[in-house]
C-alpha positions as CSV (number, residue, x, y, z in Angstrom):
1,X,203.0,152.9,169.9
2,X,203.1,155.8,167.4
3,X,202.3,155.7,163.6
4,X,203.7,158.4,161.4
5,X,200.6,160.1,159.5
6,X,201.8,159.1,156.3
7,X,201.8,155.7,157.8
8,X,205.6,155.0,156.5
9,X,207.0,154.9,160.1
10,X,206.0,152.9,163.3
11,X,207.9,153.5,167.1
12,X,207.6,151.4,169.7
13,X,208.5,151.5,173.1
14,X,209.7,148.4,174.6
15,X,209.5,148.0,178.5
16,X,212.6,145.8,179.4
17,X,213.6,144.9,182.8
18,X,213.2,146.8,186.3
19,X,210.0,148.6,187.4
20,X,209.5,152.3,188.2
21,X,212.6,154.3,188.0
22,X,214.4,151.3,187.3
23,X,212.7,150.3,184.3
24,X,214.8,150.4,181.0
25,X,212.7,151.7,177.9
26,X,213.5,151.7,174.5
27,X,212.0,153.4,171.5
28,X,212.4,151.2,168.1
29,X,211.0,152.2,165.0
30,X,210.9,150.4,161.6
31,X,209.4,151.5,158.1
32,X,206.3,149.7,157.0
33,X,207.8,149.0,153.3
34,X,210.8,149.1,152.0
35,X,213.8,148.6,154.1
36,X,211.4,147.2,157.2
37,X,214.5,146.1,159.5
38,X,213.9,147.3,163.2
39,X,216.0,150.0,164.5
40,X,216.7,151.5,168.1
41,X,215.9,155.3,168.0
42,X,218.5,156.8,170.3
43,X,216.9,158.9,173.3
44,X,219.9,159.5,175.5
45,X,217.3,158.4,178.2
46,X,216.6,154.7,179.3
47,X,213.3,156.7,180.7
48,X,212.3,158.2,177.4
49,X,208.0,157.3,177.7
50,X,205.7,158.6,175.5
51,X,206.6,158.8,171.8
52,X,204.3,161.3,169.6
53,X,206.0,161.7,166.1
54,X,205.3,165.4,164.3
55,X,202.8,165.1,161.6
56,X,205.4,165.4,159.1
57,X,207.4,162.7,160.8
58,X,210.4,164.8,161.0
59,X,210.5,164.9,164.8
60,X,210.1,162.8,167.2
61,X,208.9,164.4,170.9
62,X,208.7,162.5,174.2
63,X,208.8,162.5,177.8
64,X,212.3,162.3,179.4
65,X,213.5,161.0,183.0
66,X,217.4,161.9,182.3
67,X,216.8,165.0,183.8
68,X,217.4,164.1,187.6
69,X,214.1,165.1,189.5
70,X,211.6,165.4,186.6
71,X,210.5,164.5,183.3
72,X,210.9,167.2,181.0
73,X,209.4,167.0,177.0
74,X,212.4,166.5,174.7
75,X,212.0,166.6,170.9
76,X,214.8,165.4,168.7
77,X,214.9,164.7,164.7
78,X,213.5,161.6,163.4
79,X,214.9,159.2,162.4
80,X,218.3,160.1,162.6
81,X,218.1,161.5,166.3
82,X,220.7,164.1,165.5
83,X,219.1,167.0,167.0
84,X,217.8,166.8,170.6
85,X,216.8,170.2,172.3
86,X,214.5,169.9,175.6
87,X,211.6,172.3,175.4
88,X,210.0,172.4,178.4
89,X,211.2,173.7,181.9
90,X,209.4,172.4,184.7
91,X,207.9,169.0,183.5
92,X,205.6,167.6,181.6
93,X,203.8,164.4,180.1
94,X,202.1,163.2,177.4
95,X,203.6,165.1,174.3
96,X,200.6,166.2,171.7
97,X,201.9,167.8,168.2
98,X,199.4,170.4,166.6
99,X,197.8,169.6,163.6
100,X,200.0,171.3,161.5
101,X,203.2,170.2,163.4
102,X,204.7,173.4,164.1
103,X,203.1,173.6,167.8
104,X,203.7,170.8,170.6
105,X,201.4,170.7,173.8
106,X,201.7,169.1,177.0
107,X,200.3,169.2,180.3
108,X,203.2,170.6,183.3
109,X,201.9,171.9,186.7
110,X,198.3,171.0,186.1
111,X,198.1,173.6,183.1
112,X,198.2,172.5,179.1
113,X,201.6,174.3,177.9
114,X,202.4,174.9,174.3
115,X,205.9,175.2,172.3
116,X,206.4,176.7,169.3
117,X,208.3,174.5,166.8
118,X,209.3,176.6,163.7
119,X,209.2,174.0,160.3
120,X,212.7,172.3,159.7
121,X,214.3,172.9,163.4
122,X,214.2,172.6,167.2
123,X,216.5,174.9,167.6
């Protein structure tokens, strides 16, 4: 479960049949005012673990098995999951944003790896 820091914004992931590889997650996310109806946040990935929403809540990073072999950090735009880049190369859990959102960490290999994220893209 991940709250946005301005506390507008809560994902869930939702554990759904299978065990293992076979399990299906989803991430849903609703506002908490306003339009509060619960939506499914697209992650191309029925593997997608480990939501961690930029302190800005503009992105949305996590930990992907649709890469055959490996989990690798993928961060796309929040909510509208219209940009998705991968930004790690050989692995990693447990997606961390930086206090100021324009750094993401994660641990790959046994060693903490940073990413640069400039503000207003993944790209």
């Amino acid at each position: 479960m991940e709250l946005s820091r301005d506390g507008q914004w809560l994902v869930i992931r939702s554990d759904e049949t299978g065990t293992g590889e076979t399990r299906v997650s989803r991430r849903f996310a609703r506002r908490l005012s306003g339009d509060t109806a619960l939506r499914m946040v697209p992650t191309g990935s029925a593997a997608a673990l480990q939501p961690a929403l930029s302190p800005d809540g503009r992105w949305l990073a996590y930990s992907s098995g649709a890469v055959v072999g490996s989990r690798e950090i993928v961060v796309q735009s929040f909510p509208d999951a219209q940009q998705r880049v991968v930004v790690s190369a050989k692995g990693g859990p447990e997606p961390r944003w930086s206090g100021n959102g324009r750094e993401l960490f994660f641990i790959s290999g046994g060693k903490m790896m940073a990413v640069a994220v400039p503000p207003g893209t993944v790209d």
